[in-house]
C-alpha positions as CSV (number, residue, x, y, z in Angstrom):
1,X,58.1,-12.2,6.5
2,X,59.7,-8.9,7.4
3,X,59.5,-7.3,10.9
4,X,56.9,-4.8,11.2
5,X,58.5,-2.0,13.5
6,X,55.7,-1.4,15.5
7,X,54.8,2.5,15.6
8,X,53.6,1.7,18.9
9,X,57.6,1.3,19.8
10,X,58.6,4.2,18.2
11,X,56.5,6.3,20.3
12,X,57.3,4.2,23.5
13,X,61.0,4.6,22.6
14,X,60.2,8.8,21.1
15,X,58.6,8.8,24.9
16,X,61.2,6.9,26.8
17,X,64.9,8.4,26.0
18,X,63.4,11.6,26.7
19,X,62.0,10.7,30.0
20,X,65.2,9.0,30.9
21,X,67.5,11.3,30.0
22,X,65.5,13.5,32.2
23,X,65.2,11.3,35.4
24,X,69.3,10.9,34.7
25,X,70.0,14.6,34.9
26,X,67.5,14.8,37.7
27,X,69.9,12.1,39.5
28,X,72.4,13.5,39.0
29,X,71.3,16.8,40.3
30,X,69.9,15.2,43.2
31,X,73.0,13.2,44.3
32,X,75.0,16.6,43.4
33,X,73.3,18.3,46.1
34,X,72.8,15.5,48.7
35,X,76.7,15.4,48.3
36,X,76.6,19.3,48.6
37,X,74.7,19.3,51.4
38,X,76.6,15.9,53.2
39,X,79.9,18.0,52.4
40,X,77.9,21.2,54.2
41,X,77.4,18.9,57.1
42,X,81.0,17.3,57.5
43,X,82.5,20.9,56.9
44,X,80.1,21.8,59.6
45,X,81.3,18.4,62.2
46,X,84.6,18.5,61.4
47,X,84.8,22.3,62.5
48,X,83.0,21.4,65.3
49,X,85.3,18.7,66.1
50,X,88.5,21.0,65.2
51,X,87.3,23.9,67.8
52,X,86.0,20.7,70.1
53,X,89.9,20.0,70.5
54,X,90.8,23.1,70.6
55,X,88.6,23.9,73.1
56,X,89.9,21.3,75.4
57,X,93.7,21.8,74.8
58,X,92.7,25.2,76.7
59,X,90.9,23.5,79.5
60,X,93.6,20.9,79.8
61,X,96.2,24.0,80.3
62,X,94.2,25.7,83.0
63,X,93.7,21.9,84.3
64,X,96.9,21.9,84.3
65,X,98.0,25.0,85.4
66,X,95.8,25.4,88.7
67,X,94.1,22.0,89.0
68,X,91.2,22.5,90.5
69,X,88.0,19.9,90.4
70,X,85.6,22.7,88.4
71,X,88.0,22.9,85.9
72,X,88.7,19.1,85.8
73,X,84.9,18.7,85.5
74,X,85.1,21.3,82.9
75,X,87.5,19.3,81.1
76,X,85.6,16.0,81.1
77,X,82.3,17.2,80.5
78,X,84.3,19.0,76.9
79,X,86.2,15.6,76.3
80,X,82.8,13.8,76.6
81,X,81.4,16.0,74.4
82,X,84.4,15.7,71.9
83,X,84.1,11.8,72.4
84,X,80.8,12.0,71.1
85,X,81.1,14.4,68.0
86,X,84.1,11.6,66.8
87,X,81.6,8.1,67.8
88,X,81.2,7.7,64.2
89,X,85.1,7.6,63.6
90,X,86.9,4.6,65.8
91,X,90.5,6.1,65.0
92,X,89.6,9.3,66.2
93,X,87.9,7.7,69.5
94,X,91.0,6.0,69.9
95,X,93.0,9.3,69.6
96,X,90.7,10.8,72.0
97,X,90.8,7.8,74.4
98,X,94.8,7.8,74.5
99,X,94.6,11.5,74.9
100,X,92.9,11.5,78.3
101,X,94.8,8.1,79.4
102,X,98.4,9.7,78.7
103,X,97.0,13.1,80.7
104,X,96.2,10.6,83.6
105,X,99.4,8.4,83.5
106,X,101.5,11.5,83.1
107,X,100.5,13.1,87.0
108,X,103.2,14.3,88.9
109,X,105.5,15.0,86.1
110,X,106.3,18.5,84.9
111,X,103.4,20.7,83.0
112,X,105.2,20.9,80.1
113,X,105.9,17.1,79.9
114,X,102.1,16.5,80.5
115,X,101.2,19.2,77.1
116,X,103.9,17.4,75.3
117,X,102.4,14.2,75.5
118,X,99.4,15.4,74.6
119,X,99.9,17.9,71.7
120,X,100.8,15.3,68.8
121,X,97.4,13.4,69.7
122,X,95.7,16.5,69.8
123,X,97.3,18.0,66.2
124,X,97.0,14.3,64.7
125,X,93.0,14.7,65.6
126,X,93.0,18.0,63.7
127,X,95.5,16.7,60.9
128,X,92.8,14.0,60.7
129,X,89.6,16.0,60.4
130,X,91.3,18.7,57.7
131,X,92.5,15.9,55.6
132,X,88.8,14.2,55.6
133,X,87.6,17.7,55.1
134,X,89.3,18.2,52.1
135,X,88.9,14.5,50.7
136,X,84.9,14.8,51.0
137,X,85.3,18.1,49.6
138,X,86.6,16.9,46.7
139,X,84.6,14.1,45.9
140,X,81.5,16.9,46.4
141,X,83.2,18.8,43.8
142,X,83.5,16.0,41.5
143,X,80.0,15.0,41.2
144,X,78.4,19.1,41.5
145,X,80.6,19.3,38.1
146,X,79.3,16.0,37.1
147,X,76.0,17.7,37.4
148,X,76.1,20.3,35.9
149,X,77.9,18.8,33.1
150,X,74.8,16.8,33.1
151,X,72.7,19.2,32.7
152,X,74.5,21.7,30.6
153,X,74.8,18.6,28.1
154,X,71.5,16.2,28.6
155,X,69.1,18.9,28.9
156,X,69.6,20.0,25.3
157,X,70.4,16.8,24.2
158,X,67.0,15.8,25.5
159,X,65.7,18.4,23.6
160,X,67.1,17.9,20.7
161,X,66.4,14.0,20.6
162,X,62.7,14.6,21.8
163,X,62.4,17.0,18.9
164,X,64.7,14.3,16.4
165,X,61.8,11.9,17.0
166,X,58.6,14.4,17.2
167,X,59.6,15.1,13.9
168,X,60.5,11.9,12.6
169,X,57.0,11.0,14.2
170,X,54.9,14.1,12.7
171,X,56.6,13.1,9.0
172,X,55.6,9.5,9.3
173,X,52.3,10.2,10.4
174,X,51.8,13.1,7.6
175,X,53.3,10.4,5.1
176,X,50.3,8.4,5.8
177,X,47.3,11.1,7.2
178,X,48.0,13.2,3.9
179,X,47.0,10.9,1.2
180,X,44.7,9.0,3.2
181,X,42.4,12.1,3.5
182,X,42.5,12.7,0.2
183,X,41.8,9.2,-0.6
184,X,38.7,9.2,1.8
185,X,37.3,12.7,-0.4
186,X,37.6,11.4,-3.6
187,X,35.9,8.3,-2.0
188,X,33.4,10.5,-0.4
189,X,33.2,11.8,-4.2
190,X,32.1,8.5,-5.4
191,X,35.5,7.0,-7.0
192,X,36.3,3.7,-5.3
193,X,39.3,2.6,-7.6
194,X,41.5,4.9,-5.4
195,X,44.2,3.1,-2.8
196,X,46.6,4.8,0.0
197,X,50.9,3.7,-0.7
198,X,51.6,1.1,1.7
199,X,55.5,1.8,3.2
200,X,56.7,0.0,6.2
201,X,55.4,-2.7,8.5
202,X,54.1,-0.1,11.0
203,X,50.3,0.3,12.6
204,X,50.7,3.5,9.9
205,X,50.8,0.8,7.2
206,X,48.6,-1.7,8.9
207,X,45.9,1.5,8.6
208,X,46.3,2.1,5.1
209,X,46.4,-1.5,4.2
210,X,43.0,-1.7,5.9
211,X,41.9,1.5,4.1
212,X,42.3,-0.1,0.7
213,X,40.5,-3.8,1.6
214,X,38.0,-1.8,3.1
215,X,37.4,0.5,0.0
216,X,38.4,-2.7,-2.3
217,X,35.4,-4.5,-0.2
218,X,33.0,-1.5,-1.1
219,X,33.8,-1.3,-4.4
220,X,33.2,-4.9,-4.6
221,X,29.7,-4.8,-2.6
222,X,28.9,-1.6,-5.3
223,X,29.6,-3.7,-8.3
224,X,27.6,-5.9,-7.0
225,X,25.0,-3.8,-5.4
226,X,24.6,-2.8,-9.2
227,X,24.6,-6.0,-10.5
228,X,21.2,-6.4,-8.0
229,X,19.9,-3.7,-9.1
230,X,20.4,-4.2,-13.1
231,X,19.1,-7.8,-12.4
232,X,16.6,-6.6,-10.2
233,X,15.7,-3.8,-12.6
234,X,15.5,-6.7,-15.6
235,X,13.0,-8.5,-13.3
236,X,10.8,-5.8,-12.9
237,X,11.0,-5.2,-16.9
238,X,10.6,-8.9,-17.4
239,X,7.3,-9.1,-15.0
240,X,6.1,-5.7,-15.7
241,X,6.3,-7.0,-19.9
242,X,4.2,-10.4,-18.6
243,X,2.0,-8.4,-16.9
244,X,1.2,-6.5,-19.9
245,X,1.3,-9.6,-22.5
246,X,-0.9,-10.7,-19.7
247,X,-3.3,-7.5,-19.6
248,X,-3.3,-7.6,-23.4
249,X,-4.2,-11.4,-23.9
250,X,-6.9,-11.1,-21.2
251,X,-8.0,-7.7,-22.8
252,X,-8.7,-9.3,-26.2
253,X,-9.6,-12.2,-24.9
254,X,-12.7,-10.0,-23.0
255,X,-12.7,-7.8,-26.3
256,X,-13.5,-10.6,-28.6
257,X,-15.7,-12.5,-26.5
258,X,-17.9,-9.5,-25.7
259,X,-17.9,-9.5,-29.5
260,X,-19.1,-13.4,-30.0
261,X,-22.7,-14.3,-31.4
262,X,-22.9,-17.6,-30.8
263,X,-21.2,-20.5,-28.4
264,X,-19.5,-22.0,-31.1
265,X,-17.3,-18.8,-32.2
266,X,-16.9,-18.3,-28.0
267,X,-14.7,-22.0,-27.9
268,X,-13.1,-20.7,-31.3
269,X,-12.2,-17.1,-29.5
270,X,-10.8,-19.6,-26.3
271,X,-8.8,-22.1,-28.5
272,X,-6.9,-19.3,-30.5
273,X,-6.5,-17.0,-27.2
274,X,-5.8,-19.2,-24.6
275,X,-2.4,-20.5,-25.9
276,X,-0.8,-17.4,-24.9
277,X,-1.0,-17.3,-21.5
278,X,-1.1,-21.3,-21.3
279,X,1.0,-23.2,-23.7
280,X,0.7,-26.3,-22.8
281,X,-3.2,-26.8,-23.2
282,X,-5.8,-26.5,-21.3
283,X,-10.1,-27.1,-21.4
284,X,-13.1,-25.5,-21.1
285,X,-16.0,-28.0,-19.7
286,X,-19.5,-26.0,-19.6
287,X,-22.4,-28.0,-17.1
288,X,-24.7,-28.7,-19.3
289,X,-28.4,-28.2,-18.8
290,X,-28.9,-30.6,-16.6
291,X,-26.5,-30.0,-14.0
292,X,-25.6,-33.1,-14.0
293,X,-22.9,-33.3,-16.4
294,X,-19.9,-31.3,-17.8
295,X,-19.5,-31.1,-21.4
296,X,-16.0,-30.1,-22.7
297,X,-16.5,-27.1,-24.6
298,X,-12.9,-25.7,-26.0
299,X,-9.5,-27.0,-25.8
300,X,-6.1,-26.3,-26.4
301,X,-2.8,-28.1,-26.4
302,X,-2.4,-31.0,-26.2
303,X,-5.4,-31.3,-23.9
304,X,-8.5,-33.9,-25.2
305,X,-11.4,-31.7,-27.2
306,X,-14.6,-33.2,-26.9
307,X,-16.5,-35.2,-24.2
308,X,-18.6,-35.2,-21.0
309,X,-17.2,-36.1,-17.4
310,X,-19.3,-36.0,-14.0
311,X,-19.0,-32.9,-11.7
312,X,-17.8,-35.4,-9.1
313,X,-14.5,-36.4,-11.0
314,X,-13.3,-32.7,-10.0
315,X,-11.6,-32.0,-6.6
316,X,-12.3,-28.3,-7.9
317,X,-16.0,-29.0,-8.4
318,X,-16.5,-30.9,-5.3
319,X,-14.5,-28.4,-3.3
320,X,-16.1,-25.1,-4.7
321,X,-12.2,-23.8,-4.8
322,X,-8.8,-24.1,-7.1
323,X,-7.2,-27.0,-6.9
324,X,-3.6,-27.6,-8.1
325,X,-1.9,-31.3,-9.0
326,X,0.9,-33.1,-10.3
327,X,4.7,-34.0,-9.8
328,X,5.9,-31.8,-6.9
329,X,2.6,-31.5,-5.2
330,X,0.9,-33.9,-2.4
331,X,-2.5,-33.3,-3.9
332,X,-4.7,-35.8,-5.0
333,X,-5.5,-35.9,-9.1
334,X,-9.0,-35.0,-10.9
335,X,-10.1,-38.7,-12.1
336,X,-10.9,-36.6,-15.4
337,X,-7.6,-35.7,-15.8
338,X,-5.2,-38.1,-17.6
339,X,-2.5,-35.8,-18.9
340,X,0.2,-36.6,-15.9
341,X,1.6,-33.5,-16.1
342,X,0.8,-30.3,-13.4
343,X,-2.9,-29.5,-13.6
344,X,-5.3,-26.4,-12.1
345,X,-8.4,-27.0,-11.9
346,X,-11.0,-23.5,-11.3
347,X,-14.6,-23.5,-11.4
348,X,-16.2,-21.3,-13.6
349,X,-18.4,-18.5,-11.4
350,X,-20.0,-15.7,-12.7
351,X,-23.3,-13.7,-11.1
352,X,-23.8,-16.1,-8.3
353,X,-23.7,-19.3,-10.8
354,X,-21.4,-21.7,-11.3
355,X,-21.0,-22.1,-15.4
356,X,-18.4,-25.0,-15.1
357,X,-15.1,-25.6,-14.7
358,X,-11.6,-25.0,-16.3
359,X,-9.2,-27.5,-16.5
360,X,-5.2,-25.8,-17.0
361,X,-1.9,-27.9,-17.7
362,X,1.8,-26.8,-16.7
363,X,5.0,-28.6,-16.8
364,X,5.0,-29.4,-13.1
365,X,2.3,-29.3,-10.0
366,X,4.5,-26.1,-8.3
367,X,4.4,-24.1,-11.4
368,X,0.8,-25.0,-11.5
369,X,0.3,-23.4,-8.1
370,X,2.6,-20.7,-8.7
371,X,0.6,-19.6,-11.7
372,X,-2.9,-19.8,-9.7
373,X,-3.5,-15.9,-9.9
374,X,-2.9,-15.4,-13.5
375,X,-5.2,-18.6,-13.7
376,X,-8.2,-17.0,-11.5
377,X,-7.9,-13.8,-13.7
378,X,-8.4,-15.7,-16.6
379,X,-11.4,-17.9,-15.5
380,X,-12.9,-15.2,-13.9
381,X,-12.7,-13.0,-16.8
382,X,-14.3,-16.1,-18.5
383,X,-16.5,-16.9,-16.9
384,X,-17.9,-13.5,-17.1
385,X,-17.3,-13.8,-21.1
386,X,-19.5,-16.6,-21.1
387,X,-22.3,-15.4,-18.9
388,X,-22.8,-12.2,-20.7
389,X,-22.6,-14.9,-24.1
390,X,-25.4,-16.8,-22.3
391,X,-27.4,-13.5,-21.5
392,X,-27.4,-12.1,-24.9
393,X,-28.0,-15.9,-26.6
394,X,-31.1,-16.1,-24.4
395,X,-32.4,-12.0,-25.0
396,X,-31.5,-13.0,-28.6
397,X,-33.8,-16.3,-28.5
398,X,-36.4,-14.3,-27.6
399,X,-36.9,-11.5,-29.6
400,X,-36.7,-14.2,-32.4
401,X,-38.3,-17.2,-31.1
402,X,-41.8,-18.0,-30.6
403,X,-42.3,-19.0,-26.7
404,X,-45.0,-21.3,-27.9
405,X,-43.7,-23.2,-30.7
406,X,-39.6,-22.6,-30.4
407,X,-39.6,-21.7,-34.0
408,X,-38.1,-18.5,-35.6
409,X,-40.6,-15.7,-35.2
410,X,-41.8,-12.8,-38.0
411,X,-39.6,-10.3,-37.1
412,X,-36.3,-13.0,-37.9
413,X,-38.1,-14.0,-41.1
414,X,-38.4,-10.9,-42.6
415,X,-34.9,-9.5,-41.4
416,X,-33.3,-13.3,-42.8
417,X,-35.5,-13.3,-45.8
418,X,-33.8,-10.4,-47.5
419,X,-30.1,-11.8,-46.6
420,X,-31.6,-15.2,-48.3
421,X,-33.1,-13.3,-51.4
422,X,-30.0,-11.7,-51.7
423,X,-28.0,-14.6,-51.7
424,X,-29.8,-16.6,-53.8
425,X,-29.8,-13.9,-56.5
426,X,-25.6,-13.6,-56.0
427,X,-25.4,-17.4,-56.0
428,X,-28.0,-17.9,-58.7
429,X,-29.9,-20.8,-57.2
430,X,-34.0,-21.1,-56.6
431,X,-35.3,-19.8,-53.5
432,X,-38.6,-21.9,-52.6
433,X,-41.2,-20.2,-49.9
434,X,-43.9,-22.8,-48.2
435,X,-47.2,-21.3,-46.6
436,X,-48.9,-22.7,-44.5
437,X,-52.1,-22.5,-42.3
438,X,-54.2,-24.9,-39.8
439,X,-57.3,-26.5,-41.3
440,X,-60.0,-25.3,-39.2
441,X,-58.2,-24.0,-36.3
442,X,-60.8,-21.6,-34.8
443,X,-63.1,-24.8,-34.5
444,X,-60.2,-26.2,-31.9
445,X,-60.2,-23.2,-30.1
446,X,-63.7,-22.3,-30.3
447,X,-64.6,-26.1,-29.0
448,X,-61.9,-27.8,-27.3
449,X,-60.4,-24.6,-25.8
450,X,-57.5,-22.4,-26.4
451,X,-55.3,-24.9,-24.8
452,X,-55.8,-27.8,-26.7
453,X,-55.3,-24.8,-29.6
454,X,-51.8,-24.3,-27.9
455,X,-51.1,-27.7,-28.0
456,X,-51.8,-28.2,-32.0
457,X,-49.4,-25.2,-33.1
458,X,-46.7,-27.0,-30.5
459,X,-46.9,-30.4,-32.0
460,X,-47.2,-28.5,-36.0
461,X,-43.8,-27.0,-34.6
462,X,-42.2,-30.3,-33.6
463,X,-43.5,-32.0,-37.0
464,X,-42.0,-28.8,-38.6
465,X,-38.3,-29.2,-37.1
466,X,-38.4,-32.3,-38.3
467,X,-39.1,-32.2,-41.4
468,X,-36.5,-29.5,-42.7
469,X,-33.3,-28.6,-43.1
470,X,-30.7,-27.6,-40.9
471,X,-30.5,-24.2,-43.1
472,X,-34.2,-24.0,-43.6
473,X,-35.7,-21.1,-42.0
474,X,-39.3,-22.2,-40.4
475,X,-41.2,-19.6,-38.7
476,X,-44.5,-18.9,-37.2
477,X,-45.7,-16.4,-39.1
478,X,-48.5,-15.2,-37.1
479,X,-52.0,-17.2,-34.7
480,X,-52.0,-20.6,-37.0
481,X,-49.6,-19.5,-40.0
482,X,-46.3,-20.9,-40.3
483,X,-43.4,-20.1,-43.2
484,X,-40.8,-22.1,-44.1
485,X,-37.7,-20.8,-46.5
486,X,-36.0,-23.1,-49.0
487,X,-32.7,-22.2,-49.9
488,X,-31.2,-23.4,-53.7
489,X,-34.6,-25.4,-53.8
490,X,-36.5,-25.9,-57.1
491,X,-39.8,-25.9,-57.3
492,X,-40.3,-29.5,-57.7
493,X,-38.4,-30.4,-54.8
494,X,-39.9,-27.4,-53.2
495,X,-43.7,-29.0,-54.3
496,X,-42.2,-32.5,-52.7
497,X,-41.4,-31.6,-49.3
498,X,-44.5,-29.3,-48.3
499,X,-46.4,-32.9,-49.8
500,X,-44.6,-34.6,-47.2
501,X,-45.4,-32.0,-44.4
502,X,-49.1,-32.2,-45.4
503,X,-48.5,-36.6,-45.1
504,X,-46.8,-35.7,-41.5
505,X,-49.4,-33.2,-40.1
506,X,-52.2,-35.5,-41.3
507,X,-50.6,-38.5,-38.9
508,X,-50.5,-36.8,-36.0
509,X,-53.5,-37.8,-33.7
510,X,-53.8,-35.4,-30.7
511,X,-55.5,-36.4,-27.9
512,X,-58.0,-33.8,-26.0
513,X,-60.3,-34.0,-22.8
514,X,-63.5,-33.8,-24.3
515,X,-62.3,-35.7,-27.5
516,X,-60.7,-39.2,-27.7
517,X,-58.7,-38.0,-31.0
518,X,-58.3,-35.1,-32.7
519,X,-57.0,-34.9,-36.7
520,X,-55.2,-31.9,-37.6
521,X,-54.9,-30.7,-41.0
522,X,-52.8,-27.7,-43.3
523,X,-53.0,-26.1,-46.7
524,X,-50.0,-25.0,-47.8
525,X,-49.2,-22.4,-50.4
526,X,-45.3,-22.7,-52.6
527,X,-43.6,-20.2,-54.8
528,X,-40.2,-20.0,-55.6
529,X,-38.4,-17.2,-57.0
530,X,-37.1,-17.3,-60.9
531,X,-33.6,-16.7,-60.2
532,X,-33.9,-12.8,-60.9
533,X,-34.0,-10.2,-57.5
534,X,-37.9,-10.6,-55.9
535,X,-38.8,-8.2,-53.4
536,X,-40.0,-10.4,-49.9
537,X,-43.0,-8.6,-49.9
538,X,-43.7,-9.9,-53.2
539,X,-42.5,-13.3,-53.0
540,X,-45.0,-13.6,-49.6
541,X,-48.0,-12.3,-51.5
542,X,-47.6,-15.4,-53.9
543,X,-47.5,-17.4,-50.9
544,X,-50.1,-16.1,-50.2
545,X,-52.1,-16.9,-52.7
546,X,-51.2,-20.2,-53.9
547,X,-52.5,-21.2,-50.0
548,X,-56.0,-19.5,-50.8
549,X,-55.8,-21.2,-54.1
550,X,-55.3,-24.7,-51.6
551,X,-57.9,-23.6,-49.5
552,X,-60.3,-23.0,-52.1
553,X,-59.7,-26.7,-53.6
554,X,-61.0,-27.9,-50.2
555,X,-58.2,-27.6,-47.9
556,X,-55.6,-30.6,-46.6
557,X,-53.4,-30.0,-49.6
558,X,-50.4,-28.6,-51.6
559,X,-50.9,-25.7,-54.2
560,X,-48.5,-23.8,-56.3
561,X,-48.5,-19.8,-57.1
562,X,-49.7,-19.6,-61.2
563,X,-49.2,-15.9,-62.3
564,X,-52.7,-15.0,-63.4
């Protein structure tokens, strides 16, 4: 791995031979004049030294000319003072020393012996002090041109190296400033595929190599922040399509059960719809009217049609709320269900009643729970279904139902007996219409009272619903008269089965207050169309008369419509 030159030493080392070159011309400046000013001083001690001496060779001639004591005192106070400008040179103590001792030892002899003894010490001293004069002043010399070579020649070097590396500085720096702020506007721009050159080992290159992970790392985080997003953005289009393949399959399914006539097209309506939202099957169980029981009443799947289960076999029922099972979930399992797979149960509600309950399947108890809202929108949309079904049976029932009797009232005969005519023309088959009309019947209201009156046309209505068809029409027609439509019935047969009606009525033994047994008795009148369009109207009116005709043969018996 390379070296990285650190930038950080550049500049110390940019900083440094600048600053030392500096403090070097500076020392040298400084010692330059502390020489200067030592070689000021010496000049300055060694002349005082030099007139020191001289000064005492003249007190040492007038000494020595007229001694006197002032002027010896004279001369020893200026040899003590000479002694002590020389203390810091031993030679010249010496010098000084022998001096005074050969000016003592030399008494008596002749004054110009005595000054010739003492002149050589006295010029040596001077010869002394010039010759360190001149040797310090050279050496001063030396280093003042030393300094000012110094500065003539480090100042602008100094210079000139301080602005060798400014620039090399400023150029590296540019290298690296320079097309990092361009790289940081085009990424301010929004393009993330640009990088900074990498050159050197440097903090510089340390910069733009973090420049480009970082901008590699953001380009990275948008690629991915876009991948959330179009993942994100395919979630909301998946749930936002469920939710409407929801809204639509709950929408038709309210559409076509608002549009059901009967129960039986109502399971048909759930069995086709259902599938949709719930694949894999799924009940409807309805209480019955007893309360007491639940009675499976559509299916889908794979789930069981058919059946009745107790309300107690339901955690749902039992609880009044949903209730989710299966693999995945600690939840204890409806007895009622068998499938083994998840399973929501949600009781059926609707205006304050509860209509049953509804029994989902799904491929695990989680997804079960998961799926509870989409469930309750369903059952409640259901259940609301099925209550308005309920409503509009029972309205139905009776505006064509007689409260009394539970048969078909006039107003559904005459609106079915034209669909019947009409069909029996298209399909070419015998249309038979029986009359009929209690024997007597003001005498049981006139003597036993209009309730045991009530209780004759009740029990003529149960003998009636038994004795017919499925798609036989049998009405009350109005007080004691009853119809009864035959379709693709001949005459014969037609003649047959009002016989037997007469046989059934004639049976029945009723029981009254006043009476230990009553015998009730009809006439009843039969046509039947000849295959060619009849008007109703008309086809009563025979009716009609073939029952007078009975009537008039003494009542309790069958009669036929003869065209007169």
């Amino acid at each position: 791995m390379p070296v990285r030159r650190s930038l950080e030493r550049q500049l110390l080392l940019g900083f440094t031979l600048p600053v030392l070159a500096i403090i070097t011309v500076t020392v040298l400046s400084l010692t330059a004049f502390y020489e200067y000013r030592r070689h000021a001083q010496t000049v300055t001690h060694t002349r005082d030294v030099i007139n020191q001496v001289r000064t005492l060779q003249i007190l040492e001639r007038q000494w020595l000319v007229a001694p006197t004591d002032d002027r010896r005192e004279a001369f020893d106070r200026a040899w003590a003072e000479t002694f002590a400008l020389v203390r810091d040179d031993p030679a010249q103590r010496r010098r000084l020393q022998a001096w005074r001792d050969d000016l003592r030892r030399s008494e008596g002899e002749a004054l110009s012996v005595r000054l010739q003894r003492t002149l050589p010490v006295a010029q040596e001293m001077v010869d002394v002090e010039n010759t360190l004069l001149a040797r310090r002043r050279a050496v001063t010399q030396e280093r003042v041109d030393a300094a000012q070579w110094a500065v003539l020649i480090g100042l602008p070097l100094t210079a000139a190296l301080g602005a060798g590396l400014g620039i090399l500085m400023l150029r590296r720096v540019r290298s690296l400033t320079t097309p990092l702020l361009l790289a940081t506007e085009r990424v301010q721009a929004g393009d993330l595929n640009v990088r900074v050159p990498v050159t050197g080992q440097d903090e510089l290159s340390v910069i733009a190599r973090h420049f480009n992970d970082m901008t590699a790392s953001l380009q990275r985080t948008v690629q991915e922040q876009r991948a959330l997003q179009r993942t994100l953005e395919a979630r909301v289009d998946s749930l936002v399509e469920a939710s409407t393949t929801e809204l639509q399959v709950l929408s038709q399914l309210g559409l076509f059960m608002q549009a059901c006539e009967t129960q039986g097209e109502a399971a048909e309506v759930i069995a086709r719809v259902a599938p949709a939202l719930f694949p894999l099957g799924g009940s409807v169980s309805l209480l019955a009217e007893s309360r007491n029981m639940l009675e499976r009443f559509a299916a889908w799947g794979d789930a069981p049609g058919g059946g009745t289960w107790l309300p107690e076999e339901c955690w749902s029922s039992r609880l009044g709320t949903d209730h989710a099972a299966g693999p995945g979930l600690n939840a204890p399992r409806c007895r009622h269900d068998r499938s083994g797979l998840g399973t929501l149960c949600l009781t059926l509600n609707a205006q304050g009643e509860t209509l049953g309950v509804v029994t989902l399947h799904f491929p695990d108890g989680p997804a079960a729970a998961q799926a509870q809202a989409l469930a309750r929108r369903f059952t409640d949309r259901l259940a609301l279904s099925l209550a308005n079904l309920r409503l509009k049976e029972t309205l139905r029932h009776q505006s064509v139902r007689d409260p009394l009797t539970g048969l078909y009232n006039r107003r559904y005969f005459e609106e079915t007996g034209g669909r019947e005519l009409a069909r029996a023309h298209r399909q070419g088959w015998p249309l038979s219409l029986l009359m009929l009309d209690v024997d007597h019947f003001k005498q049981f209201n006139d003597v036993h009272g209009h309730a045991v009156g009530d209780m004759v046309l009740r029990r003529l209505g149960h003998v009636l619903g038994r004795q017919f068809r499925e798609e036989d029409v049998v009405c009350r027609y109005g007080g004691e008269e009853f119809m009864v439509m035959l379709p693709n019935c001949s005459p014969q047969a037609a003649l047959e089965r009002a016989e037997a009606l007469r046989t059934a009525t004639e049976a029945l033994v009723l029981a009254a207050p006043d009476s230990s047994g009553l015998t009730v008795t009809v006439s009843v009148g039969v046509t039947t169309t000849t295959g060619d369009r009849s008007d109703l109207g008309v086809l009563v009116r025979q009716a009609d008369q073939a029952l007078y005709r009975a009537k008039a043969q003494g009542r309790n018996r069958v009669a036929t419509y003869r065209a007169e």
